[in-house]
C-alpha positions, -999 to 999 in steps of 0.1 A, spaced: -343 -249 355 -312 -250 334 -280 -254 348 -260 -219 351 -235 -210 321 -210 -189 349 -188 -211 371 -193 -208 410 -170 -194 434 -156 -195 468 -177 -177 497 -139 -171 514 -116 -159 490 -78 -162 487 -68 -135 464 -34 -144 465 -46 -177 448 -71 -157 425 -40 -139 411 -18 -165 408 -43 -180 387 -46 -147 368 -8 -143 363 -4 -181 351 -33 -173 323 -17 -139 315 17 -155 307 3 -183 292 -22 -165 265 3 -133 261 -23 -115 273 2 -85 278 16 -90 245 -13 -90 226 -24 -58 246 1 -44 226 -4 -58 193 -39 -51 190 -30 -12 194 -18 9 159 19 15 158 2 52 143 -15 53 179 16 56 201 20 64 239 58 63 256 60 59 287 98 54 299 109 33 330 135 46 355 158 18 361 165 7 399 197 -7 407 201 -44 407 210 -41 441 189 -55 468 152 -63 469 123 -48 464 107 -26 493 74 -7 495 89 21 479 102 0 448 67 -14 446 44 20 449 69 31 421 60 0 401 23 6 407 23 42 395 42 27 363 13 3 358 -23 19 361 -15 47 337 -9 29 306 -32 3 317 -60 27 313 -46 46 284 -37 11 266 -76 5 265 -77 40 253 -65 22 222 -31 34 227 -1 11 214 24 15 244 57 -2 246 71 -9 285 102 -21 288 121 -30 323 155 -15 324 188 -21 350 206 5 361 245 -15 362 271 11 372 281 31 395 293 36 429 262 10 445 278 -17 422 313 -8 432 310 -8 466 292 -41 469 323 -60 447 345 -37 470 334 -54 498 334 -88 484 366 -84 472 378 -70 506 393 -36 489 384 -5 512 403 27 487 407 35 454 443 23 459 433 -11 466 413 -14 433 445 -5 416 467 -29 433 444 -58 425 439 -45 385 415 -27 368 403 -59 349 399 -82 376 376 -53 393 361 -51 362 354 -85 361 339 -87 395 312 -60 388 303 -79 361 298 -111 376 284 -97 410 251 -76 384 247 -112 367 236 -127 399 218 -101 414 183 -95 423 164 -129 409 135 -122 432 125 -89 414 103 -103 388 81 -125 414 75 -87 431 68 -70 397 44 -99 387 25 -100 422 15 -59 420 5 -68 388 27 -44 366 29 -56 332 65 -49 317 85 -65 297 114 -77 318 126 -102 299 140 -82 272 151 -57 298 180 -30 287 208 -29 309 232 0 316 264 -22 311 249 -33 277 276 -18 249 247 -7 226 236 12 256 268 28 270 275 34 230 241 58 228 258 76 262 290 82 243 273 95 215 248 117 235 280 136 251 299 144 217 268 158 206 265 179 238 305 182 239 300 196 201 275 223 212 304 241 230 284 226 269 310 210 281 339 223 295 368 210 317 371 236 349 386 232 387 354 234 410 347 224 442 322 205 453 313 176 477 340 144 478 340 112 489 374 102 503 369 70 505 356 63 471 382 92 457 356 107 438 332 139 436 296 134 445 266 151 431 244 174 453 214 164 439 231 123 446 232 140 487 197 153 484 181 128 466 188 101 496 187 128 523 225 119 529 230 135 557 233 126 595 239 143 625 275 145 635 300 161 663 326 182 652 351 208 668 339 243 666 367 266 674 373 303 673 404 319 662 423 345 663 439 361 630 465 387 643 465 423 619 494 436 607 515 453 632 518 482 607 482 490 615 478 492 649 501 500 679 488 477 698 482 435 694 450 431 680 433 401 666 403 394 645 380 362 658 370 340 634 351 309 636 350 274 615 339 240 621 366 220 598 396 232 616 414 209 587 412 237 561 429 264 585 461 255 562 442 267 530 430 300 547 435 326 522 407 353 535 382 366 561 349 377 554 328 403 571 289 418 567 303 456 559 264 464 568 266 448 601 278 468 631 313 450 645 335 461 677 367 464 689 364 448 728 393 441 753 387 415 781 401 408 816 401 385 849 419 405 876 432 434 863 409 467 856 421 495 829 429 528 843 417 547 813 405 543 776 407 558 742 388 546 714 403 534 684 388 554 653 388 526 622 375 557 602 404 568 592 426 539 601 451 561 626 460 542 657 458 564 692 478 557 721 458 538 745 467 541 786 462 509 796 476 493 834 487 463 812 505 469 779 501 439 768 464 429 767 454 418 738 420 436 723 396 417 695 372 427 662 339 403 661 305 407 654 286 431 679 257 406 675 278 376 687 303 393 714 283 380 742 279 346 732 315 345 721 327 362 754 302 341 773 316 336 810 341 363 805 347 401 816 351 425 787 346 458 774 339 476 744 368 498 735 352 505 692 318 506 678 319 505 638 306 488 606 318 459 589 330 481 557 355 494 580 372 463 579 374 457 544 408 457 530 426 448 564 458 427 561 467 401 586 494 374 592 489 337 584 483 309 606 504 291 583 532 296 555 527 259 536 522 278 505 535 308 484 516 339 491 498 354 462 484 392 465 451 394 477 457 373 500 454 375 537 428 402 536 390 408 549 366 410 522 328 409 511 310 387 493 273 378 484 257 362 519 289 344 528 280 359 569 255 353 588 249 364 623 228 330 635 266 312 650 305 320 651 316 356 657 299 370 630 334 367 609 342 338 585 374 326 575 376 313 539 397 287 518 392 286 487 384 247 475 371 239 504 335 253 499 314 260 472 312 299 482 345 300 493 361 290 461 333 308 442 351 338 458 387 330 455 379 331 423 359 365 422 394 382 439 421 356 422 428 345 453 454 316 459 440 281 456 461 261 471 461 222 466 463 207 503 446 176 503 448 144 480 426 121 464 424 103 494 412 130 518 449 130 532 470 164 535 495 165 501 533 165 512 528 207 508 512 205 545 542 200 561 534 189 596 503 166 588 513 147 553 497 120 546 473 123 576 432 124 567 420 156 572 391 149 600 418 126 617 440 158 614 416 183 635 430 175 671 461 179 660 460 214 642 438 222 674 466 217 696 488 234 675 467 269 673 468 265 714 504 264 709 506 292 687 482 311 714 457 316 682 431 290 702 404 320 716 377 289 726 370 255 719 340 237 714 326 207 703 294 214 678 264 188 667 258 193 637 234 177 599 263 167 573 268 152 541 280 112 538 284 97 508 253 78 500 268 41 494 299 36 515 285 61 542 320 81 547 315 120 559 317 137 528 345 167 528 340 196 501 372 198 478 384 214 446 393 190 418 396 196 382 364 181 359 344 181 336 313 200 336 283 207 314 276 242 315 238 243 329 243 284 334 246 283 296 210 260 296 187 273 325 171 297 304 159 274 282 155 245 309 128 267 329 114 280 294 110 242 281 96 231 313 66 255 307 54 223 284 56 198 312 20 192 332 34 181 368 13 160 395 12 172 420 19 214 408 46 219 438 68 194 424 71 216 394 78 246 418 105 224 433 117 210 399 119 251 387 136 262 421 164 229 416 169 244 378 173 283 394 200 270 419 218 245 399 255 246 395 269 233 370 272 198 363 301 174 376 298 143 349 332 131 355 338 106 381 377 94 386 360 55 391 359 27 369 325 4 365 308 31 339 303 49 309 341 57 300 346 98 287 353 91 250 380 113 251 414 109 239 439 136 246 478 134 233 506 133 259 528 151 235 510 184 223 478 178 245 453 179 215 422 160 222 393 142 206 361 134 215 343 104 197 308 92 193 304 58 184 321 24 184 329 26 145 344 58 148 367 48 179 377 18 155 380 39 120 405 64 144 427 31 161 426 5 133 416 -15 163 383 -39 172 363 -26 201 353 -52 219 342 -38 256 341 -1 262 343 -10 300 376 2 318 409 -14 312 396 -28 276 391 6 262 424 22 275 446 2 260 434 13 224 451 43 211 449 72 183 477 86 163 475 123 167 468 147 137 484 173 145 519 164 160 518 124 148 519 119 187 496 90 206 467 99 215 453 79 248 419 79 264 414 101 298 408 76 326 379 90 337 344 80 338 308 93 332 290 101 364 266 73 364 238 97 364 245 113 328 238 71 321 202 78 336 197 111 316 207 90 284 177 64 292 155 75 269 181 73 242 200 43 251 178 21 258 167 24 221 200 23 209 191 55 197 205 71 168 220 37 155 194 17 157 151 26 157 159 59 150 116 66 131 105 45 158 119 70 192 112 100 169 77 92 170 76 86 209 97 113 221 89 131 246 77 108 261 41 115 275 42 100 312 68 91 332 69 84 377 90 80 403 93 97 438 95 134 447 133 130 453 139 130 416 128 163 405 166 172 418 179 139 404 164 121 373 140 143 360 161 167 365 191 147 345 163 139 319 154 169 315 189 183 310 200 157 284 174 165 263 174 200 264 213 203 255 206 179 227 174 177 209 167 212 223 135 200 242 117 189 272 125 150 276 85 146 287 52 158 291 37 146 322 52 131 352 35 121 384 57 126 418 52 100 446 60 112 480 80 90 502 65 59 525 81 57 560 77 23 584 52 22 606 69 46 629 75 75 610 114 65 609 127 58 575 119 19 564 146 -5 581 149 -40 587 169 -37 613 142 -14 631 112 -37 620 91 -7 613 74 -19 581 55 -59 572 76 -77 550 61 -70 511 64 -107 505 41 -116 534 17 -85 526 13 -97 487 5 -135 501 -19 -125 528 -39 -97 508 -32 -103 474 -11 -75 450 -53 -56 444 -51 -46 479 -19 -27 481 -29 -12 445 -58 2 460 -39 16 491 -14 29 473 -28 46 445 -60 59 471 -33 74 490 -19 108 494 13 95 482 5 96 442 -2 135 450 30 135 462 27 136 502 42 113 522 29 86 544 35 59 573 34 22 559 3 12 576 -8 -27 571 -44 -18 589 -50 5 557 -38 -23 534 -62 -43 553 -91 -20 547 -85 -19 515 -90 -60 513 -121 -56 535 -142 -27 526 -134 -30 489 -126 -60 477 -141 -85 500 -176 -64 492 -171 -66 454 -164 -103 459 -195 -104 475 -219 -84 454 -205 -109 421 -207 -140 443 -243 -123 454 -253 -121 416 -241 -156 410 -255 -172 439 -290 -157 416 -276 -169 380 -276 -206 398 -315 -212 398 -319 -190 366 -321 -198 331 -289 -191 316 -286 -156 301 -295 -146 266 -275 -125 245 -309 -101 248 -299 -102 286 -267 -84 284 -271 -48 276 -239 -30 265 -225 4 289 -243 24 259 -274 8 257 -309 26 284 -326 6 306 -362 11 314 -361 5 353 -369 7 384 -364 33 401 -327 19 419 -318 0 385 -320 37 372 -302 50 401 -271 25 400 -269 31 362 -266 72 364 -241 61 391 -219 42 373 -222 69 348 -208 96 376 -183 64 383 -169 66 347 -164 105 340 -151 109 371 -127 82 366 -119 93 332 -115 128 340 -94 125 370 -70 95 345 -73 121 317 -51 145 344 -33 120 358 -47 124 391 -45 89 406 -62 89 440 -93 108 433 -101 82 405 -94 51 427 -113 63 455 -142 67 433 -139 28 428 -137 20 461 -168 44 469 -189 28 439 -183 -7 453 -200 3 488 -230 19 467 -235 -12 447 -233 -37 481 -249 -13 507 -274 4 487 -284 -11 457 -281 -49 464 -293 -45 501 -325 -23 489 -331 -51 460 -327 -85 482 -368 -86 476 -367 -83 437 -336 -111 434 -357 -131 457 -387 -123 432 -366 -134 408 -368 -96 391 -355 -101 355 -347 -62 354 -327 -64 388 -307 -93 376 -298 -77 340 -294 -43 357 -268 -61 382 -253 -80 353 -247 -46 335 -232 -29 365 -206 -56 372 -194 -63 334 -192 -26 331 -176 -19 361 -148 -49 359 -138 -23 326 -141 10 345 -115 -8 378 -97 -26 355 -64 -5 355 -66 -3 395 -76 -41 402 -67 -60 377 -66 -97 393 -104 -93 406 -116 -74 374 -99 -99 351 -116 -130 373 -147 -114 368 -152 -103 340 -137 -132 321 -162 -154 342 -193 -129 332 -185 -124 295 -168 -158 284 -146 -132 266 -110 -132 266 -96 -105 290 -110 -69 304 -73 -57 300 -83 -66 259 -112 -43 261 -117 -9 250 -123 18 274 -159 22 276 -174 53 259 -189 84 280 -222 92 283 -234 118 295 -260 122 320 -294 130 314 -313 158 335 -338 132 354 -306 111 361 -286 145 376 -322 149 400 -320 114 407 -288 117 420 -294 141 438 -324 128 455 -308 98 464 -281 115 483 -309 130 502 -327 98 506 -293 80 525 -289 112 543 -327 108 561 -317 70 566 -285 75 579 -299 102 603 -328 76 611 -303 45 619 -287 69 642 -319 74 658 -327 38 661 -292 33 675 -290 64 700 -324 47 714 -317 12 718 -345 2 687 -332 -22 665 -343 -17 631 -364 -53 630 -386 -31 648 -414 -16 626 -421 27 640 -446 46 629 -438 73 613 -405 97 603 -406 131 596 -381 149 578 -378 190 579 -362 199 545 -342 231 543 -350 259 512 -314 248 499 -328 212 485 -340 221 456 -354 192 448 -376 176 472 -384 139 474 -413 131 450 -413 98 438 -432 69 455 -401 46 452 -379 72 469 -404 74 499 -407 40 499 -366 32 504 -366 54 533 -401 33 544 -377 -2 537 -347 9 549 -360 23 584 -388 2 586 -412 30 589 -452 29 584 -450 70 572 -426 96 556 -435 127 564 -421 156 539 -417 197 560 -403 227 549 -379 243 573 -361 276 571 -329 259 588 -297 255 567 -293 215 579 -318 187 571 -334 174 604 -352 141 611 -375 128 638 -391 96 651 -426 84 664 -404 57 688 -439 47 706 -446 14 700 -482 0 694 -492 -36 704 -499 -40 667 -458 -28 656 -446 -52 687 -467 -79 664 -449 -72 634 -410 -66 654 -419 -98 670 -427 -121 635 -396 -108 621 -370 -119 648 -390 -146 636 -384 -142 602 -345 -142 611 -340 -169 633 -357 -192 605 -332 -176 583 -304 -184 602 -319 -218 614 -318 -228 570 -283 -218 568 -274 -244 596 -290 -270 574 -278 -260 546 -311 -257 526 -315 -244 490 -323 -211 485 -358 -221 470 -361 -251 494 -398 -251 513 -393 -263 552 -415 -269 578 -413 -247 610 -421 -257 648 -429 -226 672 -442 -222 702 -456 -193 690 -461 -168 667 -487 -133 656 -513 -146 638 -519 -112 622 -483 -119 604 -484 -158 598 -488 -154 558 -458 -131 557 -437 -154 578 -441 -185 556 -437 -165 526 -404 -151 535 -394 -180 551 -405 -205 528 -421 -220 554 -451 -246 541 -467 -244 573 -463 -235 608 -464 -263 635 -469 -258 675 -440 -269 692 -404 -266 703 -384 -245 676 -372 -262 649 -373 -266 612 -374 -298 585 -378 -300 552 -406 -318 534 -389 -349 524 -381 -354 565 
């Protein structure tokens, strides 16, 4: 025999080492590299990478996101597609800030200031150099191939100088405009906050606040008698910016009076039709009578005694003065009246009646706007009331609530008090309640774009389809977009205005800003850039940069642009790549940086950004609670990639609901399953073929059929070969549509095929030596390691490279379809119906106690009309014969709708014979495994006793040379 040309492996695996092994050869042969290289630059595929921040570590949902990164190109890569990946840093921003913030001690905007601008500066930058060194031993142990040591950075000038350029190009389109709008604030960080930043996180936590209603007193000059309307808020703090009330004029509202004691002699009604008061006999003149929602008097009148005096609708109301809470600011007309407007009401909490401010709402201001109402500028940078607010400067507004509480009871304006638990904004880094404020900013105009956003998404194939339906709702509700950001460690707005005559100008590039000052650019980063000035044109006055930022966000929409240096720099080569054709990252993103993406490139280039994007959901712990270490609900990633290697969680991963974008507990038992039922068995089906290629000549070149090339075979060599060609459309097609989970489950499903039925129902032939099983197994394996390669790619590569002698499956083309022939379709077909009858029969076997070393009789099998293709061929019958260990299959007709099986369970003396020398058979088996004999190795074997009837097939599957009375025991020949 000549010694085997395939080296041998372990019985017990340690992937972890396997891929270790795998990652030290891919880095040392460039095997990534020359993936690339071997592809035609004409052949291109762009995928772009959304950058995480270089904060922290990597968690599951870092690593899922660098999965779903990875097995895409990997597949389309072999495709023969030339596919540059890139790892990007996203540098700025307020995650950065805050970190230095807290290393420097600072706890405000105002501290920054005090320290300098510079030495903040300074800080960021040191604090992103140092960050995060542990990333690329998580990126390499998932097995995501990327080139991170060129990564782009945010903070990199060529970057930022794309970003600056991107805006004047948008600026120059007439989309960006400078406007007063409110929107959500951080007081703490003194700056405004995206919705789609609140969303994105699920910002939001579950907070107490006051809930108070109160009473706005009409003009006198309308009624003869006190009466109030009852409105009802939540942020008491903006009481001092009340400019309106707003009422449903389609709801019904009612005028109600309420006592303790006292009872009224008689009643009138007050007619609101025509707004004439009527003298009302009351037995006290001074009780005090009240407007509110008819659908919310008796929760707001809850433990109290009233009665309805008015019945009317809302549009009564409309146009009805009343007096001020508060006189902090000049009076403008329109103000101090009830009004409509859109859905501002509801009748699900308050009174039914809502009292407005105008920059301290979305709506509200949105409205003040609609009637040119006042908007009055109470409240500072800081979240503090402005020196207008009289009796609460310089006090933050949430810490002002108990105090303007105590004044309305004062004031007698306090109708009830409550205290309300309720979901509300925080600011997703420094975790400070969020506040909604007016401040003046810039915006791009995205009413101007949504037409063409939702017609340019129309191009955009979305995985799964109801992220595109909340990508398309996100565009339909959008405001417009807040890019400014009154911060520092960012983009700066290349915008230089004059102090004299106020004329500005926007620049685009690095040359330009140093053609227009006469001065070297050296860091566009805050304070650097401020201190270079412009002469003015127009009234020879200076001309000094803004001091805001970009919203770190229009950074990420500039990705695909700046991390190209794009237009200064590989202009031909992003032209070519752009869209790009696949891009990933959770379902939060629609909202934030697809969204952003999409955006950019629309106002721009006039385009979608790219063409198909797959949508993660989100992975909880173990608990269902969001992943925390501090509530130990998920295994540490580290731990999981050393105990089950980086192939496991791939497969768990991308088999998962989660890359069709549901969402989904961390669960290390499924991780687990994955090492078990898949890898482990494919581990042992190669060891399996190898443990065969030991004691065989050494394959021939002859022996190694192609994925292309027929096989004459046996009937299971057939069957494994048509399913390997199901195996590879399937996974093709389900790639092709970049529908992850349905391809890797195939994978996983093949592998239990190939070790339950195919290699269990050949043991006989390997033993036999079968050339045609052992080429046929050969085939299968080579072909597969190509097919799983983009899924698995440590056990593939390990494989494969120990098959083939052939430098690395990821170097391979993707194999070529074939389709499947008509006897291969029936033979699939009747296969599934031959594992069906076993499976049935097993359960038989099991239900009664039989094990299946006991030979029966006979099975009979009643086939409905609806198989179409009834068992025929002798081989079939005889893998349901093997595989039960049955004497007789017996085929019937039946006109039910499900197949049915029975069993002759009487046992002969003769059947007893033959269970009886295979328990036999087995404990011999076990016995030569003790002693650790050679697979071909002849032994001698002492038994008390044994069925004569099956002595022959005892020492031939056995290898017994002979049979020997005695105590049981086996030696070998040389003993």
């Amino acid at each position: 025999m000549s010694k085997s040309k395939f080296q041998p492996v372990n019985s017990h695996p340690d992937f972890f080492k396997l891929q270790s092994k795998v990652l030290k050869f891919w880095k040392k042969e460039k095997i990534f590299e020359k993936s690339i290289k071997q592809r035609s630059k004409d052949n291109l595929y762009s995928f772009y990478d959304g950058p995480p921040f270089v904060t922290g570590t990597p968690h599951y949902g870092s690593l899922l996101s660098s999965i779903a990164k990875d097995i895409i190109p990997r597949y389309f890569a072999m495709k023969g597609k030339r596919i540059r990946r890139v790892w990007g840093w996203d540098c700025h921003g307020l995650p950065i800030e805050n970190k230095v913030e807290e290393k420097l001690g600072l706890s405000s905007r105002r501290d920054i200031e005090k320290v300098g601008i510079k030495k903040f500066i300074e800080s960021c930058y040191d604090y992103v150099s140092k960050s995060s060194p542990e990333w690329q031993w998580y990126v390499d142990h998932v097995g995501r191939w990327v080139n991170f040591e060129n990564a782009y950075k945010t903070m990199d000038q060529d970057y930022m100088e794309t970003v600056i350029w991107v805006f004047k190009q948008i600026y120059d389109k007439g989309l960006i405009y400078k406007g007063k709008r409110t929107s959500l604030f951080c007081t703490r960080c003194s700056t405004p906050i995206s919705n789609f930043e609140i969303a994105m996180d699920n910002s939001y936590a579950d907070m107490q606040d006051p809930a108070i209603t109160i009473s706005f007193k009409v003009q006198a000059s309308r009624f003869k008698h006190d009466t109030f309307i009852l409105a009802w808020t939540t942020t008491p703090w903006t009481l001092p910016a009340n400019r309106a009330l707003v009422v449903d004029p389609k709801e019904t509202y009612v005028l109600v009076t309420y006592y303790s004691k006292r009872s009224f002699s008689s009643e009138v009604p007050l007619s609101l039709a025509n707004g004439d008061p009527r003298t009302v006999k009351r037995s006290d003149k001074t009780k005090k009578r009240y407007i509110l929602a008819k659908k919310r008097l008796k929760e707001t009148f809850k433990n109290k005694k009233y009665k309805i005096l008015d019945t009317f609708k809302g549009k009564k109301l409309l146009g009805l003065s009343y007096e001020p809470l508060y006189d902090f600011f000049p009076k403008k007309e329109g103000d101090f009246k009830v009004y409509k407007y859109k859905d501002m009401v509801n009748m699900d909490e308050g009174t039914g009646i809502v009292h407005s401010a105008p920059g301290f709402g979305e709506i509200d201001t949105e409205m003040g706007k609609y009637y040119k109402l006042s908007m009055v500028d109470a409240v500072d940078d800081e979240g503090k009331f402005t020196k207008a607010v009289k009796s609460w400067t310089g006090i933050h507004v949430k810490k002002a609530d108990p105090e303007i509480i105590k004044d309305l009871e004062k004031k007698d304006r306090l109708f009830k008090k409550e205290t309300i638990t309720h979901s509300y904004p925080y600011c997703y880094r420094c975790k400070t309640p969020l506040i909604y404020k007016a401040q003046s900013s810039w915006f791009i105009n995205i009413k101007k774009l949504k037409k063409q956003l939702l017609l340019t998404n129309k191009n955009i194939n979305w995985v799964p389809a109801s992220a595109n339906n909340r990508f398309k709702k996100g565009i339909e509700n959008a405001p417009d977009w807040c890019i400014s950001r009154t911060r520092y460690w960012a983009t700066p707005m290349p915008i230089w205005q004059c102090k004299k005559c106020e004329q500005r100008k926007v620049v685009g590039s690095i040359a330009e800003i140093e053609k227009l000052s006469g001065q070297k650019v050296k860091d566009l980063h805050r304070p650097f850039i401020d201190k270079i000035t412009f002469k003015c044109k127009k009234c020879n006055g200076v001309m000094h940069r803004i001091k805001e930022v970009l919203d770190c966000w229009m950074e990420s929409g500039s990705m695909p642009y700046g991390e190209r240096h794009y237009p200064f720099e590989n202009k031909k080569e992003f032209e070519k790549g752009f869209p790009a054709d696949y891009i990933s990252e959770y379902v939060a993103q629609t909202r934030a940086w697809f969204y952003v993406m999409h955006v950019v490139s629309n106002a721009l280039l006039n385009t979608h950004c790219f063409k198909n994007v797959v949508s993660t959901g989100v992975i909880f712990g173990s608990d269902g609670r969001k992943m925390s270490k501090s509530y130990g609900n998920y295994p540490d990633p580290k731990k999981t990639l050393e105990k089950y290697g980086g192939d496991a969680l791939r497969l768990y991963l991308m088999g998962s609901p989660i890359m069709l974008g549901e969402n989904i507990n961390i669960s290390e038992e499924e991780i687990e399953n994955a090492y078990k039922k898949t890898l482990l068995i494919l581990w042992n089906s190669y060891r399996y073929f190898l443990t065969f290629a030991d004691f065989r000549p050494g394959l021939k070149k002859s022996d190694r059929p192609g994925l292309n090339k027929r096989l004459k075979n046996h009937i299971l060599d057939s069957w494994i070969i048509a399913r390997l060609k199901t195996l590879h459309q399937k996974v093709t097609k389900s790639f092709d549509k970049y529908l992850v989970p349905p391809a890797v489950n195939e994978i996983a499903d093949f592998v239990t095929d190939l070790s339950t039925w195919y290699i269990r129902r050949s043991r006989d032939r390997f033993n036999e030596q079968d050339k045609q099983a052992f080429k046929t197994l050969y085939y299968v394996l080579v072909a597969f390691s190509k097919i799983a390669a983009p899924v698995i790619p440590f056990i593939t590569e390990s494989i494969f490279k120990n098959l083939t002698s052939r430098e690395s499956v990821h170097l391979e083309d993707w194999p070529r379809l074939q389709k499947l022939t008509t006897s291969e379709k029936k033979l699939l077909k009747q296969m599934k119906l031959v594992r069906q009858i076993c499976s049935e029969g097993n359960r038989i076997r099991k239900e009664e106690g039989i094990p299946l070393r006991q030979p029966l009789s006979s099975i009979t099998c009643f086939l409905p009309k609806n198989y179409l293709l009834p068992i025929t061929y002798y081989l079939l019958l005889n893998l349901i014969k093997e595989e039960l260990n049955v004497k007789k299959v017996i085929l019937k007709k039946s006109k039910a709708k499900k197949l049915k099986v029975t069993m002759d369970l009487k046992l002969t003396p003769s059947l007893k014979k033959e269970g009886r020398a295979r328990e036999i058979i087995r404990e011999i088996q076990k016995q030569r495994g003790k002693l650790g004999c050679k697979r071909d190795e002849k032994v001698i074997v002492y038994l008390p006793s044994w069925p004569k009837d099956f002595e022959n097939e005892i020492k031939k599957k056995a290898l017994a040379e002979k049979l020997m009375k005695g105590k049981f025991r086996i030696t070998t020949i040389e003993q």
